[in-house]
C-alpha positions, 0 to 999 in steps of 0.5 A: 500500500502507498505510503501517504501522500505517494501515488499507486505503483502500477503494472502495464502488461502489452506485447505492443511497445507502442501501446508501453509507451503510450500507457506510461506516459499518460499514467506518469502525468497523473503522478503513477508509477508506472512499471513495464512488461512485454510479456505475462512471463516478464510481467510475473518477474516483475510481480515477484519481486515488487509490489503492484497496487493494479496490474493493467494488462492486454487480454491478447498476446502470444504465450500466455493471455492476460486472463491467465495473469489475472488468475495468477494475480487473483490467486497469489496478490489478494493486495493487487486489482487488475484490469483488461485492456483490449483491442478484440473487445467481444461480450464473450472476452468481457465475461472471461474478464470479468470471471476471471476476476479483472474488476474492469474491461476498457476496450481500445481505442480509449481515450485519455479521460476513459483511462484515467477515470477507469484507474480511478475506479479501480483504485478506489474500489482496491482502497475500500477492499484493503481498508476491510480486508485489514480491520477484519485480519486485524487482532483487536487491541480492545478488550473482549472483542469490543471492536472498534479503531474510529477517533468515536472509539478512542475515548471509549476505549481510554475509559475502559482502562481506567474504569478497570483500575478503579471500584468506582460506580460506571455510568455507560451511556448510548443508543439502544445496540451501541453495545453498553453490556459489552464496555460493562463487561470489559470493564469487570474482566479488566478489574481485579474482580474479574474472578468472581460473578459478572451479573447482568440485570435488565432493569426494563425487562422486569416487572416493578412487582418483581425487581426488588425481590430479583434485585435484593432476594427475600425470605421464605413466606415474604409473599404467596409463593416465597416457599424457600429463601432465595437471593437476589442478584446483588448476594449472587455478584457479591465480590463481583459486578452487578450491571444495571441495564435500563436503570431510567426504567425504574420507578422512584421507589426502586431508585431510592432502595438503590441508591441506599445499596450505592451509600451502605453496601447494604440488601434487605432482603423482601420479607426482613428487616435486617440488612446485609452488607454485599461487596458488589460494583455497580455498573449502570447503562441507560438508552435515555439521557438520565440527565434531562429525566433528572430534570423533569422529576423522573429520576432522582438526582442524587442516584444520578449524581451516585452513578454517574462517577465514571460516566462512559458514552458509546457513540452511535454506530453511524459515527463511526465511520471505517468500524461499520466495515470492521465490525462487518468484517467480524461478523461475516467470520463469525457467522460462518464459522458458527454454520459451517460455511466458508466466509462470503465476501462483501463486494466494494458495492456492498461495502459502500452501501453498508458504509453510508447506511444510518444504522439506527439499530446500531451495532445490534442491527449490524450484527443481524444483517449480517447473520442473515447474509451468512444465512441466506447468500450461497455464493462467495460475494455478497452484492447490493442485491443481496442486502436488505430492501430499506439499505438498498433504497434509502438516501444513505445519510439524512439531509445537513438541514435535519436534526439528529432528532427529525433524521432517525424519525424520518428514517423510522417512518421509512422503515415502516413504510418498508415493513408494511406498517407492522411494528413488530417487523420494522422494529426487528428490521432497525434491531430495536424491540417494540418498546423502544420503537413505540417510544420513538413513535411516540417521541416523533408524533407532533403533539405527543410527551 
């Protein structure tokens, strides 16, 4: 790969010393480097022992053709592009080409613009191939596979280390699928309680009647049913971490038991009034801002304030610019593996539309399209066709003029349009559940709280 500021190095493969010279004069005034070949025999020594970013070669000459040069570069230089040129154009030639794995066919006579802007192609294609190719072999330098190599992760990444030297109370924040679990988790693996229970608890997902008892366990007889003793899931993470998902979903009872947790180190458990003293860090997560909720009377300010020592905010994943590739990359290995498959292939055109999508389900959406991909495409390359219908039709990012706000709700109704009005498939499609879309419905309705 040229170093910065460097241009590409490229290979002009042509029995014709006039159409050489020709090539590498128009390819040396747009700042190439250019090498020559008479031959495929002289063109593989060449290859041998200097790197080419692209390899343009004729498709016709004696000996050996170009197709078999660019199944040899195919084969051995995954580092290389290649594009035919040729004066016997024929669709059967184009095809061969094409097979063969050449990512252009210029026919001659060309002229200098048609050359010019076909290398163009090429190499910027070749650049977003290298660019995945080289996240995807990359071994993650983040902790538990928590990928990600963007300057929005950067920060991320400096929190989690220091969290992890620290018992300090953690407050991660971002959007639903941005992967607030997953910073939890690497911050009680990277600690010294990495040892003992790691215990998540979504909040949300529990009903009101129930959380104090799963949160700080009871005693037998405490209600109808409390046949036996049991403990909750602090006593279960004691020397541990408890991660508190979708803390904003509990009512102002729960927060203030919470909150005596967080200033005593102390459960009562359901049905008793002695207290127990349990050694377990919190790690608490919201998809709301906890901040404004404070604000309007919903969550107490002195949990917040109790919480919010070591605050970590995930950015959402279409601020992450090269990650989407990274992290697709990860996934397309993943999923093969699981099922037993050789690993597709995402085309630059499909690399290039999963690039500019919004993902407003974020990482979590990400990892389901993919999954479908592995799933459902039998062949090795994965195109645009293949992907779902509202990345293949949608404008990609939203308009300068609309806000972060109007842009995910214009993007929400597009999906429902897309799923046919049904919540329950436009809210698998963004990878988001019901809940969560009903509230950015609501959200978005002029009118409605």
């Amino acid at each position: 790969m040229p170093s910065s500021g460097e241009k590409e190095r490229i290979l002009v493969v042509d029995d014709s010393p006039a159409t050489l010279e020709v090539l590498e004069r128009n390819l040396r005034a747009q700042g190439y480097r250019v090498m020559t070949a008479a031959s495929v025999a002289d063109a593989l020594g060449i290859l041998d022992a200097t790197a080419a970013d692209l390899v343009i070669t004729d498709l016709k000459m004696p000996r050996a053709t170009g197709i078999e040069l660019v199944r040899h570069v195919r084969q051995n230089l995954p580092d290389t592009e290649v594009m035919i040129i040729t004066g016997y154009a024929s669709v059967q030639g184009a095809v061969d080409a094409v097979k063969s794995g050449a990512e252009e066919y210029l026919a001659k006579p060309f002229t200098d613009d048609e050359l010019s802007g076909t290398v163009r192609r090429v190499l910027a294609k070749l650049a977003v191939r290298r660019a995945a190719r080289a996240r995807g072999l990359a071994t993650p330098r983040a902790p538990l596979g928590l990928l990600g190599e963007s300057d929005a992760m950067r920060p991320v990444l400096a929190a989690i280390a220091k969290a992890s030297r620290t018992p300090a109370t953690v407050l991660v924040s971002g959007e639903s699928g941005t992967g607030k679990e997953l910073v939890a988790r690497a911050v009680h693996y990277g600690s010294p309680r990495a040892s003992a229970p790691f215990v998540p608890v979504n909040c949300g997902a529990i009903p009101e009647g129930l959380l104090e008892s799963e949160l700080f366990g009871h005693v037998k007889g405490a209600f109808t049913g409390a046949h036996e003793a049991r403990a909750g899931f602090f006593q279960t993470a004691d020397g541990g971490t408890v991660f508190l998902d979708e803390i904003g979903e509990t009512s102002p009872a729960m927060q203030v038991k919470l909150l005596r947790v967080l200033q005593d180190k102390e459960v009562c458990m359901v049905g008793t009034t002695r207290s127990r003293t349990v050694n377990a860090r919190v790690i608490a997560a919201s998809n709301k801002d906890l901040l404004t909720l404070v604000r309007k009377g919903t969550f107490r300010d002195d949990l917040y304030y109790r919480l919010n020592v070591i605050a970590i905010d995930l950015p959402p994943l279409r601020e992450r610019g090269d990650d989407v590739l990274l992290l697709a990359q990860h996934y397309l290995g993943k999923f093969a593996a699981d099922f037993g498959r050789t690993a597709p292939r995402l085309s630059d055109e499909a690399l290039r539309a999963l690039r500019a999508y919004d993902w407003p389900g974020n990482v979590r959406e990400l990892e389901n399209v993919v999954q479908r991909l592995v799933i459902m495409v039998e062949g090795e390359l994965i195109g645009v066709s293949d992907l779902p219908s509202l990345m293949r039709l949608a404008p990609g990012r939203s308009s300068g003029s609309l806000t972060l706000a109007a842009a995910e709700a214009e993007h929400i109704r597009r999906v429902l349009a897309v799923a046919g009005g049904n919540k329950t498939r436009a809210a698998a499609l963004l990878g988001i559940d019901r809940k969560t879309l009903r509230e950015k419905l609501k959200a978005s309705t002029p009118g409605r709280g």
